[in-house]
Every structure is written in structure tokens, then in C-alpha cells.
DORONU-44375 format. One line per 2 residues: number of its first residue (from 1); their letters; for each residue x, y negated, z negated of C-alpha. Coordinates in steps of 0.2 Angstrom, whole numbers, plus 5000, padded with zeros to 4 digits. Last residue first. Example, Ala and Ser with C-alpha at 12.3 -4.5 7.8 and 13.67 -1.06 7.14 Angstrom:
BEGIN
2> SA> 5068 5005 4964  5062 5022 4961
This chain:
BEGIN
655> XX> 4935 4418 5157  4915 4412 5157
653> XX> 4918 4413 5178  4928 4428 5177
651> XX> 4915 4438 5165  4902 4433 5178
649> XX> 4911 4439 5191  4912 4456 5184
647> XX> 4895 4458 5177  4889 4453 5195
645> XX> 4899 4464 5204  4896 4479 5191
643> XX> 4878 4476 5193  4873 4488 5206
641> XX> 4855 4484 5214  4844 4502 5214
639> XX> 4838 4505 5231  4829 4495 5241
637> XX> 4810 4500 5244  4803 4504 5260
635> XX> 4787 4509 5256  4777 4508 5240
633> XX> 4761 4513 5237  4748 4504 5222
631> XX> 4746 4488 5230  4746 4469 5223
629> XX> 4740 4457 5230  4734 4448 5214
627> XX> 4746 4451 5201  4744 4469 5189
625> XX> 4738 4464 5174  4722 4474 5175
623> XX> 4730 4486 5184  4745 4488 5173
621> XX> 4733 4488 5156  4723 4503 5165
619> XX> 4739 4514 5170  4746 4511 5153
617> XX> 4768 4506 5155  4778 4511 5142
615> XX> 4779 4503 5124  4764 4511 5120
613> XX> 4751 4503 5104  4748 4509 5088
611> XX> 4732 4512 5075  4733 4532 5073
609> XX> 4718 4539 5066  4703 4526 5071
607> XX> 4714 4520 5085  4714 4536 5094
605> XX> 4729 4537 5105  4729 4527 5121
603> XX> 4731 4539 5134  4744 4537 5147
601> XX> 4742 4541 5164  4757 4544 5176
599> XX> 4763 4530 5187  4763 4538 5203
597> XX> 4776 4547 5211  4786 4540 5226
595> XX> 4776 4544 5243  4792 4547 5255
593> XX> 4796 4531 5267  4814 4535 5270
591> XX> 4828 4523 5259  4829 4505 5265
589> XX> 4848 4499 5259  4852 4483 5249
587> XX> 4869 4479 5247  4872 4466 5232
585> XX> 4888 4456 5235  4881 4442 5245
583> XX> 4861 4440 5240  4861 4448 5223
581> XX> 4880 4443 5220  4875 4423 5224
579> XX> 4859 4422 5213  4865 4431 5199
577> XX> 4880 4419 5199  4868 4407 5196
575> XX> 4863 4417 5179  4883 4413 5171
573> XX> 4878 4392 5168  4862 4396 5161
571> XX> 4872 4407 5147  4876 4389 5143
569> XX> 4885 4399 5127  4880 4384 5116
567> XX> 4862 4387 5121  4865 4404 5109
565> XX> 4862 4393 5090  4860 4374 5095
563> XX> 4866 4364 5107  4863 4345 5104
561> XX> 4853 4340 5088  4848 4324 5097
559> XX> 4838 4314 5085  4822 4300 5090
557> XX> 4814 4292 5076  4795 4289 5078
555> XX> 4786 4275 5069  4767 4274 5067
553> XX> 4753 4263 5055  4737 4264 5048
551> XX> 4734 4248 5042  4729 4243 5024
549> XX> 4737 4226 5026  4750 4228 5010
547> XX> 4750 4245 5007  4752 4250 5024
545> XX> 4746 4268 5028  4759 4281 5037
543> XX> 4760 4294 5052  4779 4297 5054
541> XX> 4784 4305 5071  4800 4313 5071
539> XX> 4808 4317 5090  4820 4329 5092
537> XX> 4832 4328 5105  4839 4343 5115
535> XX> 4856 4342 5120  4854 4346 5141
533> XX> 4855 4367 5149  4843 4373 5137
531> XX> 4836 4393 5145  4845 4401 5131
529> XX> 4838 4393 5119  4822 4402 5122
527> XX> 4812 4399 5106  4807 4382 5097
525> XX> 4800 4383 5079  4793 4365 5075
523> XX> 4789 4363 5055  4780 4349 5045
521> XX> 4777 4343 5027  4788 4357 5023
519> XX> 4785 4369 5007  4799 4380 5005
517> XX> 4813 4383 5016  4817 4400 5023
515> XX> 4797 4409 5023  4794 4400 5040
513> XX> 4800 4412 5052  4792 4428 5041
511> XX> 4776 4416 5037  4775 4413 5058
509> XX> 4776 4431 5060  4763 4435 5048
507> XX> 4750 4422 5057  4755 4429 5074
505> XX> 4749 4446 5069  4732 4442 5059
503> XX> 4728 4431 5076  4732 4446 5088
501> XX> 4730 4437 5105  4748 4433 5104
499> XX> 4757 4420 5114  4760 4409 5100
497> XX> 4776 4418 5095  4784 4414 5112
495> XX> 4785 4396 5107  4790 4385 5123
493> XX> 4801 4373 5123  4800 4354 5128
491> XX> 4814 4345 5133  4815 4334 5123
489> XX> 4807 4341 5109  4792 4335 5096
487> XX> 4789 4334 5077  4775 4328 5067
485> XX> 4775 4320 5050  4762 4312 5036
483> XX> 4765 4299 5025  4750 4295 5015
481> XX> 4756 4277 5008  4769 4266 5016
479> XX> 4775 4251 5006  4787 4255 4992
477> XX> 4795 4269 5003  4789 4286 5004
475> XX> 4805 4295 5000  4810 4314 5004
473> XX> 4796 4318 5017  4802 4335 5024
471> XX> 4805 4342 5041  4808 4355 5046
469> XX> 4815 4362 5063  4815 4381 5068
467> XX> 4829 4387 5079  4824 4403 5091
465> XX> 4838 4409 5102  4851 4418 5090
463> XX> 4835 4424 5078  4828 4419 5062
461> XX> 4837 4402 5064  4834 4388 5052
459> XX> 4835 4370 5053  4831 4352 5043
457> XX> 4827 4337 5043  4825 4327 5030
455> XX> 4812 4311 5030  4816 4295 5019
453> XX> 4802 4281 5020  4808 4262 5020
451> XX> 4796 4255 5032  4812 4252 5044
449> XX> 4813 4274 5045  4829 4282 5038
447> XX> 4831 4299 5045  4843 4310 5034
445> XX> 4851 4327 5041  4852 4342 5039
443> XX> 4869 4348 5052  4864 4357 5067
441> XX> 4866 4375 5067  4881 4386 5075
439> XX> 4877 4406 5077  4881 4405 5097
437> XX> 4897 4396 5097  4902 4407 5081
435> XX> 4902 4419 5095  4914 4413 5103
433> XX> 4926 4404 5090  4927 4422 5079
431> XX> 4932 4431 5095  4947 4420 5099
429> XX> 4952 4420 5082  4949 4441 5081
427> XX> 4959 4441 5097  4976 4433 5087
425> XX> 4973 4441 5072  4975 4457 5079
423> XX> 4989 4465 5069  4980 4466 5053
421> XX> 4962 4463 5054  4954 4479 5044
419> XX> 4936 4479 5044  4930 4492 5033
417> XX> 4918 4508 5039  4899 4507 5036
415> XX> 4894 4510 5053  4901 4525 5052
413> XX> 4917 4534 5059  4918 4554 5057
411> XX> 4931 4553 5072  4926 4564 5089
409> XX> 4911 4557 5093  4906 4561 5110
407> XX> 4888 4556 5109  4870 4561 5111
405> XX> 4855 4560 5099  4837 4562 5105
403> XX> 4819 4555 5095  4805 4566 5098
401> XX> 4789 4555 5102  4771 4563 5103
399> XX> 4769 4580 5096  4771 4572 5078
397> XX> 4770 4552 5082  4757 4547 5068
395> XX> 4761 4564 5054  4777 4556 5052
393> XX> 4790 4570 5050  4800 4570 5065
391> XX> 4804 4551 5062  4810 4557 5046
389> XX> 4822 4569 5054  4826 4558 5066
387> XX> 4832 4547 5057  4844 4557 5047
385> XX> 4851 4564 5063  4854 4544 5066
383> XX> 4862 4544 5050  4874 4559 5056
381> XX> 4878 4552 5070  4884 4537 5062
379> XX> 4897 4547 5052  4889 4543 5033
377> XX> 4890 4527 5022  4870 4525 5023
375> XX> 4864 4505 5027  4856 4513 5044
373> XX> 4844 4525 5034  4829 4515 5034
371> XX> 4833 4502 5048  4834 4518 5058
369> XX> 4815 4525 5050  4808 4508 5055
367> XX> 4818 4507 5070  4810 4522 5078
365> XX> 4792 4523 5072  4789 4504 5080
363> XX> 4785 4488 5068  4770 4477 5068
361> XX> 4767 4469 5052  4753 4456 5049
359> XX> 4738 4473 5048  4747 4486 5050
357> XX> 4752 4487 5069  4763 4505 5074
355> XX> 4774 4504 5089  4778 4520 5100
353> XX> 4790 4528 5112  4785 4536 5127
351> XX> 4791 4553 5134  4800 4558 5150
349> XX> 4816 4562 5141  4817 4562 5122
347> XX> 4810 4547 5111  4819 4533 5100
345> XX> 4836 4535 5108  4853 4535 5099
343> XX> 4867 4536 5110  4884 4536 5102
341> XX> 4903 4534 5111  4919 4536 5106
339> XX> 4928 4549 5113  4938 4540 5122
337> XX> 4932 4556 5138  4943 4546 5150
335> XX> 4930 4533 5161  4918 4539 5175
333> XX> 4913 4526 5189  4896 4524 5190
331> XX> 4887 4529 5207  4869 4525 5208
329> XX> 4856 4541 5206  4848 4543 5222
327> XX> 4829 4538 5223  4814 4552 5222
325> XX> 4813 4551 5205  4808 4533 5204
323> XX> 4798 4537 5189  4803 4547 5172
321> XX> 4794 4540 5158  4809 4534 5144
319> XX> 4799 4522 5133  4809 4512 5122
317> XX> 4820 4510 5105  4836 4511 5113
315> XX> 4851 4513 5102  4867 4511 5113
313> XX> 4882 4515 5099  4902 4511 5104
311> XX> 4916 4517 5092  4935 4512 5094
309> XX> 4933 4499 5107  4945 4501 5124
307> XX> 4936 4486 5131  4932 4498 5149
305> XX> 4922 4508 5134  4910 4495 5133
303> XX> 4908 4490 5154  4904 4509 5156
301> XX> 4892 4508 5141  4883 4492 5150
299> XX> 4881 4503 5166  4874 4518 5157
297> XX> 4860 4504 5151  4854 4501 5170
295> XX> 4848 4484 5169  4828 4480 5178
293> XX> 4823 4471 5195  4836 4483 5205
291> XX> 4830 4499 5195  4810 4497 5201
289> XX> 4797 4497 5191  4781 4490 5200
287> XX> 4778 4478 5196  4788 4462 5195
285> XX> 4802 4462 5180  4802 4445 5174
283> XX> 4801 4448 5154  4816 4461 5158
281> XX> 4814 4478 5159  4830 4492 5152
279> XX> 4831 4506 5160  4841 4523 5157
277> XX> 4848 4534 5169  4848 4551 5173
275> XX> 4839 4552 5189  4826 4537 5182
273> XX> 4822 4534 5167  4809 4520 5160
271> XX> 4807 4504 5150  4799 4490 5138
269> XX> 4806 4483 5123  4818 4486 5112
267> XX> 4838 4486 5115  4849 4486 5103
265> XX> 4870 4487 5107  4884 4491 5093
263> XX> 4903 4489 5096  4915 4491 5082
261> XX> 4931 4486 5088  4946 4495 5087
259> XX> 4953 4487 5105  4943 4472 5110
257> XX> 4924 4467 5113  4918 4448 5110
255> XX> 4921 4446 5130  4904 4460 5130
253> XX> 4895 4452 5120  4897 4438 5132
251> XX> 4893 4448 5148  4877 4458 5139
249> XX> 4870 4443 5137  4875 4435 5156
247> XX> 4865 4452 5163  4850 4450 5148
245> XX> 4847 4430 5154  4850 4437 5174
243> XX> 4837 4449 5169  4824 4439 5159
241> XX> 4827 4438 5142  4811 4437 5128
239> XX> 4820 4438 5112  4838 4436 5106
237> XX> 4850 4445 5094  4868 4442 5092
235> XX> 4875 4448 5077  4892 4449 5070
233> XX> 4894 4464 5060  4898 4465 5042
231> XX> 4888 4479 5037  4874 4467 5027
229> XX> 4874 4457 5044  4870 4476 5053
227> XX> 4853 4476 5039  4847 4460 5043
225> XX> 4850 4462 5062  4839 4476 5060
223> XX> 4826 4466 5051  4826 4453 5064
221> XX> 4826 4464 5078  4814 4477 5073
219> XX> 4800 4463 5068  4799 4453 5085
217> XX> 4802 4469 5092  4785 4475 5085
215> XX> 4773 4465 5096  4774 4470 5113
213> XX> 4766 4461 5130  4757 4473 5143
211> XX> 4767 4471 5162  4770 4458 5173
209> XX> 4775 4443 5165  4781 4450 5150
207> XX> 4783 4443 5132  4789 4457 5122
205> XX> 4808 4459 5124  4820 4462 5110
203> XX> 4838 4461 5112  4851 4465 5098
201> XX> 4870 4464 5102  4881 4470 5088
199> XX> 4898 4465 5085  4913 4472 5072
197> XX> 4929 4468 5070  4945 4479 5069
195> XX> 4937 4493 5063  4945 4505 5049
193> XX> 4945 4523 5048  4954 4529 5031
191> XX> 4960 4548 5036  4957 4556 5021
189> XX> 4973 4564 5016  4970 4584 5015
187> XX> 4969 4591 4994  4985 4599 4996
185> XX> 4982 4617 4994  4978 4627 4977
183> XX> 4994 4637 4972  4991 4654 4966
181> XX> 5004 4661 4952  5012 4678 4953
179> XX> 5024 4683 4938  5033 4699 4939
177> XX> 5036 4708 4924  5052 4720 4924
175> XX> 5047 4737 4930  5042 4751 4915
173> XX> 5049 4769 4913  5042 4786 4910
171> XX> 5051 4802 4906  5055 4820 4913
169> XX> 5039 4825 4921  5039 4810 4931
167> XX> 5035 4790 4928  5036 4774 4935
165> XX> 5025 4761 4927  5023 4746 4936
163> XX> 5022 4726 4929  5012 4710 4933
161> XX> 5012 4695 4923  4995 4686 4927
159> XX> 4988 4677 4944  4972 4686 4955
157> XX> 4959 4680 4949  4965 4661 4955
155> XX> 4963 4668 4972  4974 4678 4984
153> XX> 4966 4684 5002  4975 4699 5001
151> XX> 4983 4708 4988  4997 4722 4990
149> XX> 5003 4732 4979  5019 4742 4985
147> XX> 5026 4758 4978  5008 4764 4977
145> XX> 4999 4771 4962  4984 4756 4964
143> XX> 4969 4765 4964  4962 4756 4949
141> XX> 4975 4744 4944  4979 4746 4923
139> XX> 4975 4732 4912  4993 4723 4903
137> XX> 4991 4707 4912  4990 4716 4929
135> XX> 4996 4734 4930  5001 4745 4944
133> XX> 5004 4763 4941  5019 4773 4950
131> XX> 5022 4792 4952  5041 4797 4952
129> XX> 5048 4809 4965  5053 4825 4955
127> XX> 5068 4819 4954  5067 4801 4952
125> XX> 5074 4788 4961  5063 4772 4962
123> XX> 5056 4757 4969  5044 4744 4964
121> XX> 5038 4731 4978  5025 4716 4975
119> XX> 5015 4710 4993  5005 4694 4988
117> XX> 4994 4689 5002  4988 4669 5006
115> XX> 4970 4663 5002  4977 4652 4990
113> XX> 4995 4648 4994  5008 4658 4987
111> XX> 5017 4660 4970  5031 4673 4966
109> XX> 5039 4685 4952  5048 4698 4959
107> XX> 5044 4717 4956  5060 4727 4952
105> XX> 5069 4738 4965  5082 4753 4958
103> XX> 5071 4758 4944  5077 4776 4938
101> XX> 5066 4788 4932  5072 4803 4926
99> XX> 5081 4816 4938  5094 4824 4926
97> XX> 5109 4808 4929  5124 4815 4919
95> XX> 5134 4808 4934  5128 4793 4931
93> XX> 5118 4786 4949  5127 4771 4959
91> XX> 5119 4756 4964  5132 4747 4977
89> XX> 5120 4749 4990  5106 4763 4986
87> XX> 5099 4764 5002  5084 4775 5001
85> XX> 5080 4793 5003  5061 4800 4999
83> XX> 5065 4821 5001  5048 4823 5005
81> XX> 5037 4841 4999  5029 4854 5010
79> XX> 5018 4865 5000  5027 4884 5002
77> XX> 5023 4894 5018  5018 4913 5015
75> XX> 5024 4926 5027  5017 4945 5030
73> XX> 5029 4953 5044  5028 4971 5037
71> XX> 5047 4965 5029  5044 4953 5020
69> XX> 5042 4935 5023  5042 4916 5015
67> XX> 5041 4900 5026  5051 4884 5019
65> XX> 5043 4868 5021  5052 4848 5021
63> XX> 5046 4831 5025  5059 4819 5028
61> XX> 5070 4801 5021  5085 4802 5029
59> XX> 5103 4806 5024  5101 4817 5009
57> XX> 5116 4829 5008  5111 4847 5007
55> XX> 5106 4862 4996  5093 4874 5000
53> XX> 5088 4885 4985  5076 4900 4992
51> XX> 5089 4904 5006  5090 4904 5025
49> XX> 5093 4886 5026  5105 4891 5040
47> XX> 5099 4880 5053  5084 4870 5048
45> XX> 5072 4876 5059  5059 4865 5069
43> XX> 5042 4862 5064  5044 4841 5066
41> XX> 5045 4839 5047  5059 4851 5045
39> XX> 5060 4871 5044  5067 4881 5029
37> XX> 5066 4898 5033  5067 4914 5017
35> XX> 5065 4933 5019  5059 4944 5006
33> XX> 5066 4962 5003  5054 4974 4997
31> XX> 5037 4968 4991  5033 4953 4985
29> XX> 5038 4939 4973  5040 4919 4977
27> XX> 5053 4906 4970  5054 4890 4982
25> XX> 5070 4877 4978  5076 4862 4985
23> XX> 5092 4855 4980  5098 4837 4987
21> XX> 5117 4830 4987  5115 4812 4985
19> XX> 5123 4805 5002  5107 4790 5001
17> XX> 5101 4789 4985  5084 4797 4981
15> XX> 5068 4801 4977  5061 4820 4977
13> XX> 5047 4830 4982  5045 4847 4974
11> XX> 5047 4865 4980  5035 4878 4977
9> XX> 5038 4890 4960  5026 4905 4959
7> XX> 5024 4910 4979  5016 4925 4980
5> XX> 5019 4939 4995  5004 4952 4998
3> XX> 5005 4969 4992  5007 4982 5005
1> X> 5000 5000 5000
């Protein structure tokens, strides 16, 4: 009977020193005469470890198994085990060294960036091979019998005195301790964005010739301006322009614009989208729209960036109904992306935007929400997001008017950024000259009348081209009795707040313009500065009773005020060149006589839910205004005008 062959002693693994002479040893019992094979890691024969103890010199680290057989060709193979060699350098083993641990690499201490790995090492020799536990401040690593521990993603939970345990049959030894330490990042420098300057242009149309009148930019305007004054812009806002008036505008705020300035432009009023562009309508924009009677907003961003500003923000609180369609979009030249630029409009593509009347305030759902959130120190774009948030909220427009952000922002720069002057003193003097041009008021001043009363005049502006007069009996004189005033211009100007039909509306707008002086005996608010081309003179009358004959008795004092508020700009002066680029430099080309599309339909909203008013065009409220003559289709119509020739030379002309 053949018994089977049993191995009672297998081979163990062992660590170390390079050239350290290695015995492996296998003990098995059988029947007869047993044969021994030692074979290496790749299965091949160790030539001549033909015995149970084999004995070499350790050169490389290798697996090890020896095969076991008798003589009726049964065979057994022992566990395979390492021989773990490692370069001792200049350590050197005692002599009397048994095969107990003996710590050749200690742990070292180290500090690394949070979110960084930490990789400790501990090596030994040992014989058997030592096992190793990891600890960290005295508490055993689960799983962590390794040679090397390594952490990744390191956090503050991972710092303490670390230490591992190297132990064998023979004894057990501890590592020295190792001291890791996480350190937090640099918090990053905050980049402190400055502005040069800072300029706003605000427009706000609602007087047209041809097309239904507005009420709320009248309010938008002023309290926007407000709030950008409060934010250390210069503001420019004016009301009712025509296009040649918005054209030579848009051509001085534009000379206000240098490097690392802080350009900001507010339209709100009437206008449309055609192919991609945006337009603004004047107060004498004939019907129907068309892009050569209105200012194409993508132009006056183009002319912006040319002035190399460091932020630029378009905010168009109108309609954007598509019509034109069928025309080709105008050609404008296509700056480096500046990153730079931030369009904020109040409703999305081929929508309307609306204005909400309560009672003496008329505002529109856009600008009442951006005035709202516009004083916030956030990225601009961000404050806008804020706005349209809210606006998205109101239960008046929901379904109706979604506002639209876009921009190229690359800087987190906000509206609330300081003004840093240093290095450009010399433009911000040239600047500070120009538009204080347009913000200068007449001196108060004393009239003295030969009946010995005292009147005060004084002036107010509420907008860059509406200046209001007051005048103020100071001293009656010791013969006139019941003075009364009146005031009168030369030349006459018209008031553009008297235009209303809404008698509740104009009454709050004359209470917001008058609200800056208190009590009067007489007021004159004259609008359109723009259009004075001679000083204007005032003219006091003084309405009083004769103490002595008991007469009713007149004087009237005559006082030129010369140019007041934007009539210093002589923006008159620039709108000839209109004339000369619209008939010379203007190409106009006939396009085929395709139908265009209609003006689509609007329906009011119910005014017993909702109580507001369109900004874009209604097909009833056109055709009743429409001029005599009028008809709907439209043939042979130029193409859009391009305004850069006439921007250009009217910038050289003001130059």
C-alpha cells in the first residue's frame, strides 16, 4: 500500500540584506526515498537545489517552491514563500543576528498640502519576514499591515504621530514616530478690480409722433439715475430724443469713454428686433418701423468696446417683436472677444415688455425690479440674474415678459467696484470738463425790481435736459402789496410732462419735479435742452398792488441763464452732420418687393387684473395714430442706414 507524502515544515518567507546567505527549508515524510526540486518564481528549476535545505546568496527579491516525490511518482509542492531582498548600503547585520526584527527604514515626519497624499515607508529584515501594523496617535489602522501607508486626499483628520509595529515570531519592534501635519492653502489674493471712471448714459423716450406715448420712463430714468449717482457714475439721462438727438448722445458719452472705464448705457422706450439686432425708436420715427429711421443698439456696443473700457452694460427695458425679417442683417465689424461686455434686456426675443400705472406712479416690471437690486456689491451679472428672478416671480407679467442675460464677462466686476484714478489723471480731467458741461446749473440769483420787492430765482434739474425755474418772493418792498410772479422763456420750450391725458399721472410727475425746493410762489419746468441753440432768458413777471394809489401794478425783469444742463453740449451743432451722412455717406439700396410681415396683434391685458400698458407697438393704437396717408404694405424699402459714418464724423467734428 502507498502512503501519500506529507509536508510538516514548509518554507518561510524572509527579509533581507542584499549577499546575506539565505536558507530555505521544507521537512515532509513518506514512503521510501523522497526526492526534493526547488523551482523559482517563473516555474523553472533551480539547478541543483535538490535538497530539503537550500542555501544561497540573496541577490534579488523572488518567489520560491520546492516540489516533494517518491518514488511511485506522488509529489507534494510546499507553500511558496519570498525571499524579500533589499539594499542594505552601509547597514550591516551582527553576526549574532537570529532573524528578529530589524528596522532598516524609519517613517519620516512630513506636512503636505490639504487634499495632497501622504505615502510613509517602514522597512525591515526579519527572518521569518516581519508583519507590520500601522498606527496613528497610538490607535491601530484597520487593514493597514503594509510596508507603506498611504493616504490620499489628506485632511485635518488625517495629522498625529504616526508609528509601525514590525513584528515576527522572534520579537516585535516599533518605528520611530513620524509626524504628518496638513497645511491649509494660501487663502488666493482677491484680485481688487478698480474702474477708472465711471459713465452712464440714460435715455427715455415717451413722447412719440407716430406711435402710442409712454409714461413710466419718465420714472425709470430718474430713479435709475438715482441709484447709478449713489455708485459714483456720471450720469447723463435725457428724455424725448429724436434720432439725430440719440445719434449725437450716444457720440458724447461715448468721447467720456477711455481705457478702465465703467461704461453703462439705458435705453427705455419703444422698439423692435430685427435679424439679430436690437432697436431703439426715436420720438420721430415715421411708421412704420424701419431700421434706417431707428439706432441699432449692437452698433453703439461696437463704438464701446472700440474705447477699450473695462466693463460695458446695454440694459434695454423695451419691446423686442421681431419685424423686418425679411431684410439682411447690416454688417458690423467684429472686435477681439475684451471680454467685457453685459446685455441686460427686460423681455426675451420676439416678446414685449411691459409698464405697470398705479395710480401717480408709472414704472415698468424691468427697471423696477433692476433699480431694486442694482445698489447690490455682486458681479453685475449676477444682480441682473437677481432681477430676473423677481421679475420672473410677479404674478402681472408671468407667461408674458421673460427677461434675457448675455455677456462675456470674464472678471467678477460689479457696478459697485471703486474708482481708482492713478495713472489717468490726465483723461479723467478732460472727462470731468465734458460732462460737467452737461450737469452745470445757473447760479440763484437776486432780481431787484424799482418797487423795491426782492424775487429769488432759482434751478433744479431732475434730468440732464429738463431745468426747472423757481422763483420766490424774498422781500415785498414797503409799497407793493400781494405780489404775485410768473415766469416765461425766450425761446420758448415746450413741457413734455404736459402732454399726458392721464391727469392723476402728470400731477405725480409734476410733485416728483417740483418736490426739490419747497414752497415757490412760481415754477417754470422747461424740457428739451437739447434742441437750445441761443442763451435762454428768463423773464420774471411781478404782479403787485400800490400801497400808496391802490393800483394794480406790473414789472417784468428779463435774465439770461445762458446754457443750461446738456444745451452746453450744442448737441444741435453734431445733428447737421445727420443731414450730410444720410444724403452723402448713407447708401440706400431697394431690396425685391416681397410682402414683409405684418405687425402682429397685441392684446391689451385685462385692466381689471393687470392695470399696464405695451411698450411695443398695438395694432389698434397704430391705426388710429397712424398719419393720414398712410398704407399698411410696404414696397421698396431702403435698407437699414449704417451709422458708423455718421458716429464717426460726428466724434471728429466735437474732437
Amino acid at each position: 500500500m502507498i502512503s501519500e507524502i506529507v509536508i510538516v515544515q514548509h518554507p518561510v518567507s524572509v527579509s533581507v540584506p542584499r549577499n546575506y546567505t539565505v536558507t530555505l527549508s521544507v521537512r515532509a515524510v513518506g514512503s521510501g526515498t523522497l526526492r526534493y526540486q526547488w523551482f523559482q518564481s517563473d516555474q523553472t528549476e533551480v539547478q541543483g537545489a535538490t535538497e530539503p535545505d537550500f542555501v544561497f546568496s540573496a541577490q534579488n527579491t523572488q518567489l520560491y517552491v520546492c516540489r516533494v516525490n517518491d518514488q511511485h511518482n506522488n509529489c507534494i509542492f510546499s507553500e511558496w514563500v519570498k525571499v524579500k531582498v533589499y539594499d542594505a548600503g552601509t547597514v550591516s547585520l551582527l553576526e549574532a543576528w537570529r532573524g528578529e526584527p530589524y528596522i532598516v527604514v524609519n517613517p519620516l515626519s512630513q506636512a503636505v498640502q490639504l487634499g495632497q497624499s501622504v505615502q510613509l515607508r517602514c522597512t525591515a529584515f526579519g527572518i521569518p519576514a516581519p508583519h507590520y501594523q500601522w498606527y496613528q496617535n497610538g490607535n491601530p489602522l484597520q487593514g493597514k499591515t503594509k510596508e507603506i501607508l498611504q493616504i490620499e486626499n489628506a485632511n485635518k483628520d488625517h495629522e498625529g504621530a504616526y508609528l509601525c509595529a514590525v513584528s515576527n515570531v522572534l520579537e516585535e519592534k516599533w518605528t520611530e514616530a513620524a509626524e504628518v501635519s496638513i497645511v491649509l492653502p494660501d487663502k488666493p489674493t482677491i484680485k481688487c478690480l478698480t474702474a477708472t471712471d465711471k459713465v452712464a448714459l440714460l435715455i427715455g423716450n415717451l413722447n412719440y409722433s407716430h406711435f402710442p406715448n409712454l409714461m413710466a420712463p419718465v420714472m425709470d430714468v430718474h430713479e435709475l439715475a438715482s441709484r447709478l449717482q449713489q455708485l459714483d457714475f456720471r450720469v447723463v439721462s435725457l428724455l424725448d430724443l429724436t434720432k439725430a438727438e440719440m445719434l449725437a448722445a450716444i457720440s458724447k458719452f461715448l468721447q467720456l469713454l477711455n481705457r478702465g472705464v465703467y461704461a453703462l448705457f439705458y435705453y427705455a422706450g419703444h422698439g423692435y428686433e430685427c435679424s439679430g439686432r436690437n432697436y431703439l425708436v426715436p420720438i420721430d420715427a415715421p411708421q412704420p418701423y424701419l431700421p434706417q429711421n431707428c439706432v441699432n443698439v449692437q452698433r453703439v456696443m461696437h463704438s464701446m468696446q472700440e474705447k477699450r473700457t473695462a466693463l460695458n452694460v446695454v440694459l434695454l427695458d423695451t419691446c423686442r417683436k421681431w419685424y423686418n425679417q425679411h431684410y439682411a442683417p447690416s454688417q458690423i465689424r467684429s472686435l477681439a472677444p475684451l471680454g467685457n461686455t453685459v446685455y441686460g434686456y427686460a423681455t426675451c426675443e420676439d416678446a414685449e415688455a411691459f409698464e405697470v400705472q398705479d395710480g401717480e406712479r408709472s414704472s415698468s416690471i424691468f427697471t423696477k425690479y433692476l433699480n431694486r437690486h442694482i445698489l447690490w456689491p455682486e458681479k453685475v451679472t449676477r444682480v441682473l440674474e437677481r432681477v430676473s428672478e423677481d421679475l420672473g416671480r410677479d404674478p402681472l407679467v408671468a407667461g408674458k415678459q421673460v427677461m434675457e442675460i448675455k455677456h462675456t464677462l470674464k472678471d467678477s466686476r460689479a457696478l459697485t467696484d471703486p474708482i481708482r484714478t492713478t495713472g489717468h489723471t490726465g483723461e479723467l480731467h478732460l472727462r470731468n470738463v465734458c460732462w460737467t458741461r452737461a450737469n452745470e446749473l445757473p447760479q440763484r440769483r437776486l432780481l431787484t425790481f424799482s418797487c423795491g420787492a426782492e424775487v429769488e430765482l432759482s434751478f433744479s434739474a431732475m434730468f440732464s435736459n429738463v431745468v426747472i425755474v423757481f422763483a420766490t418772493v424774498r422781500t415785498m418792498g414797503p409799497q407793493a402789496l400781494d405780489c404775485r410772479v410768473s415766469l416765461r422763456s425766450t425761446p420758448v420750450l415746450k413741457d413734455i410732462f404736459s402732454n399726458s391725458t392721464r391727469e392723476d399721472w402728470a400731477h405725480g410727475m409734476a410733485s416728483l419735479l417740483l418736490g426739490t425746493v419747497d414752497d415757490p410762489d412760481c415754477t417754470l419746468r422747461l424740457c428739451g435742452l437739447q434742441k437750445l441753440q441761443d442763451p435762454l432768458v428768463i423773464t420774471v413777471d411781478l404782479h403787485y398792488t400800490d400801497a400808496g394809489r391802490k393800483l394794480r401794478m406790473s414789472e417784468a425783469r428779463k435774465e439770461s441763464i445762458g446754457k443750461p444742463l446738456v444745451a452746453r453740449w450744442e448737441l444741435h451743432k453734431m445733428t447737421r452732420a445727420e443731414g450730410a451722412a444720410g444724403q452723402e455717406d448713407v447708401p440706400f439700396r431697394s431690396v425685391d418687393q416681397k410682402s414683409p410681415p405684418k405687425h402682429p396683434s397685441c392684446q391689451l391685458l385685462d385692466e381689471a387684473r393687470r392695470p399696464s400698458t405695451r411698450k411695443a407697438l398695438n395694432t389698434r393704437q397704430c391705426t388710429a395714430k397712424a398719419p393720414s396717408g398712410y398704407v399698411a404694405s410696404r414696397r421698396n424699402e431702403p435698407e437699414e442706414v449704417d451709422e458708423d459714418d455718421f458716429l464717426q464724423c460726428m466724434q471728429q467734428n466735437s474732437s
